[in-house]
N, C-alpha and C positions, 0 to 999 in steps of 0.2 A: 448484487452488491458491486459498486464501481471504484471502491476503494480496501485495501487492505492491511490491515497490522501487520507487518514482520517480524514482529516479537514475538521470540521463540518463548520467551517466558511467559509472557498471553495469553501463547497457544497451550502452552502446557495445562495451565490452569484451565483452561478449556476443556482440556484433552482429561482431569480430573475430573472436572464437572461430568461428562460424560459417560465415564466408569463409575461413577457414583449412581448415575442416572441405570445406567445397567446393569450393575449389580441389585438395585433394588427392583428393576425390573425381571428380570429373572429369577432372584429367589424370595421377592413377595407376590408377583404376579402370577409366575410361574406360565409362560406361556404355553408353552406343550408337555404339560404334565399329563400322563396317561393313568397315574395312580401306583405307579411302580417304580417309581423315582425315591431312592433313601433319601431322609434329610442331606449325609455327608453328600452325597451325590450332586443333592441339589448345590450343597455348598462351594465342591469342587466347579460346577459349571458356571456359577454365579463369580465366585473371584477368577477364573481364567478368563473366561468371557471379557471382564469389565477392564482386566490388566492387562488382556489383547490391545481391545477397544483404546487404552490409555498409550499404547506402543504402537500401534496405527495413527493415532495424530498426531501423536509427539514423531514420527518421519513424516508425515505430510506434512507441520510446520518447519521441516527442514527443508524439504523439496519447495515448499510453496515461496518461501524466503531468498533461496537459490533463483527461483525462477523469476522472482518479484526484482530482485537486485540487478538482474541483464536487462530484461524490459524495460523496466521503469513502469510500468504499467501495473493497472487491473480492471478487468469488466466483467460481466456477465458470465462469459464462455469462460474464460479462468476459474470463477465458482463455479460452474456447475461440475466441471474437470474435473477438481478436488476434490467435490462431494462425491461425486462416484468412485474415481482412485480413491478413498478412504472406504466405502460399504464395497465396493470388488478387494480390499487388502483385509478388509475383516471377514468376509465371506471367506476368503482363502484362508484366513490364519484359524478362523472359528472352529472349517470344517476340519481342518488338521490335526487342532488339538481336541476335538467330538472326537475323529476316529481313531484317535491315539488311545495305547493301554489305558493309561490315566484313564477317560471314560467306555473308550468300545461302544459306542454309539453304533443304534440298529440304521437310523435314515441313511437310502443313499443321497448325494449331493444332492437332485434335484428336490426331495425331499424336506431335507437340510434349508436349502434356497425358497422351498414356498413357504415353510410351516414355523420357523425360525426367522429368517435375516429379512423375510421380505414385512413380517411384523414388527422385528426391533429398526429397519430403513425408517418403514412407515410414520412410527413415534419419535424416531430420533433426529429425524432432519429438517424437521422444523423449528427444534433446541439447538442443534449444532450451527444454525441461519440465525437466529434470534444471539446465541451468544458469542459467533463471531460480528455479526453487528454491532453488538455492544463493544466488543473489542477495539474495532475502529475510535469508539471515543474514547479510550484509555489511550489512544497515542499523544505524549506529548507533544506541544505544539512546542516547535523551535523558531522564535521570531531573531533572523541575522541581521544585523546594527553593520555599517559599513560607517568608518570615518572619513571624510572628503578632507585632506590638509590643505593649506596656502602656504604660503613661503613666509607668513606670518605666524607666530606659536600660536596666538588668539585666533588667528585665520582657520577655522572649522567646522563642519559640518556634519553631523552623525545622525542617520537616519537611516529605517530599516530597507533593507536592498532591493524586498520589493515597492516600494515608494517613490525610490531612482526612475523619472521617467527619460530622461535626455540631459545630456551634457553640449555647451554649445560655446563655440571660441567669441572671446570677448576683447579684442586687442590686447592688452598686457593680461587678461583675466578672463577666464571660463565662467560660464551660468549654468548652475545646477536649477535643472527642473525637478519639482518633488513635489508629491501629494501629499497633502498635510491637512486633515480633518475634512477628506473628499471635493478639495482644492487646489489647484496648479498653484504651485509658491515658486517663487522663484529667489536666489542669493548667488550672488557674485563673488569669487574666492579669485585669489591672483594666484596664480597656475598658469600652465598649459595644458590642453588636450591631449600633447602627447602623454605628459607625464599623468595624469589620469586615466588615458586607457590603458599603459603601462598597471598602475595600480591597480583595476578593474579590469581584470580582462575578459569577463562577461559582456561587457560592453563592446556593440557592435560600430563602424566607424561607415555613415551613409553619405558622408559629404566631407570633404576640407575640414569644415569648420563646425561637423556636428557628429556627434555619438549617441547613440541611443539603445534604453533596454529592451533586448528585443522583447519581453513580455509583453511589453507596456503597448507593442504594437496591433493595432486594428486593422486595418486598410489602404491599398492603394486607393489615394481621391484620383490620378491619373497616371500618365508614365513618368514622370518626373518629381513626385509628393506623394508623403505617406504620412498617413492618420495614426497621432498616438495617441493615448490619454489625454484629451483636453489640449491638444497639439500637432500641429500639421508641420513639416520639416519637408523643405528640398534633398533630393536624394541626386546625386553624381551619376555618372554613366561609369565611372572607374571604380563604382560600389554597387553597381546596382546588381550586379550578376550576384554575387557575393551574398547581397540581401533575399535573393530570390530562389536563393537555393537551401535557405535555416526554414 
């Protein structure tokens, strides 16, 4: 998975689903029942188990959110991280509350680890894959509106930020470049460039008389021009270091 929800409220319900999942797996399935197991028995190991289980994800979506907020990131090696940190923090809390009074459980650890955690891994982490997947699409989608003013009250332009491809000086008046239904538009607003990278300070300044979002950028065509969305722009020697190092 190359994307991630940080919602710790997501996760929790996740982290429900999953004690729900567990508790029915262990006192309907009963994996390592040897025929000596009380009911209450069963009972006590079915709600610890599943409430471990729900206090293991509920910290790994606090860890995983932490983590996600400095990076900005997530790939592959991040999930797989997590899903192990989560079955090594259940194997450790399981076995603890197995050989605590409450149960007095005969297995040692490695026991424990074959006959137990490595059948509930087994089943469970292709559910904990399947609904943190699904998680990613309960993230609201936030579309930001950016208003471009003119020194005229009518003089305006509001379009969403990532659409902004370049801003460019126009003797009394700047040219907004923007995509608009997967076409370069362009509108004329009387401004300066100053005063819009001043408002926009995303925007990156590659020349005198041009600005542009670095998103929006593709490719150097050579040393002196770079390729943006549907737009090629002269780049400065007294900007170029500056662009070559975002």
């Amino acid at each position: 998975m190359k994307k991630l929800n940080p919602s710790i409220k997501h996760h929790l319900l996740i982290g429900i689903f999953i004690s729900i999942w567990l508790f029915i797996f262990a006192f309907f399935i009963k994996p390592f029942d040897d025929g000596t197991i009380s009911f209450k028995m069963w009972l006590l190991i079915s709600v610890g188990f599943s409430l471990i289980a729900f206090l293991c994800y509920g910290l790994l979506a606090i860890i995983q959110k932490s983590v996600y907020q400095k990076v900005s990131k997530w790939n592959v090696g991040f999930e797989i991280v997590s899903l192990v940190f989560f079955q090594l923090l259940f194997l450790v809390s399981t076995y603890s509350y197995y050989k605590s009074p409450v149960l007095n459980g005969g297995y040692d650890f490695f026991e424990f680890l074959r006959i137990i955690i490595l059948k509930s891994a087994l089943i469970s982490t292709p559910i904990i894959l399947l609904a943190r997947g699904y998680s990613v699409k309960l993230i609201p989608i936030k579309e930001e509106y950016i208003a471009i003013r003119g020194e005229n009250k009518l003089d305006i332009l509001k379009i969403r930020k990532q659409d902004l491809v370049c801003v460019s000086n126009s003797q009394n008046y700047v040219e907004i470049f923007f995509i608009e239904e997967s076409q370069l538009k362009t509108k004329l607003i009387r401004s300066t460039l100053k005063k819009v990278q001043h408002d926009f300070d995303f925007l990156v300044q590659v020349h005198r008389s041009h600005l542009i979002n670095p998103t929006h950028f593709k490719a150097w065509k050579n040393q002196d021009t770079i390729s943006l969305t549907q737009i090629e722009l002269p780049v400065s020697k007294n900007y170029k270091e500056h662009l070559l190092s975002l």
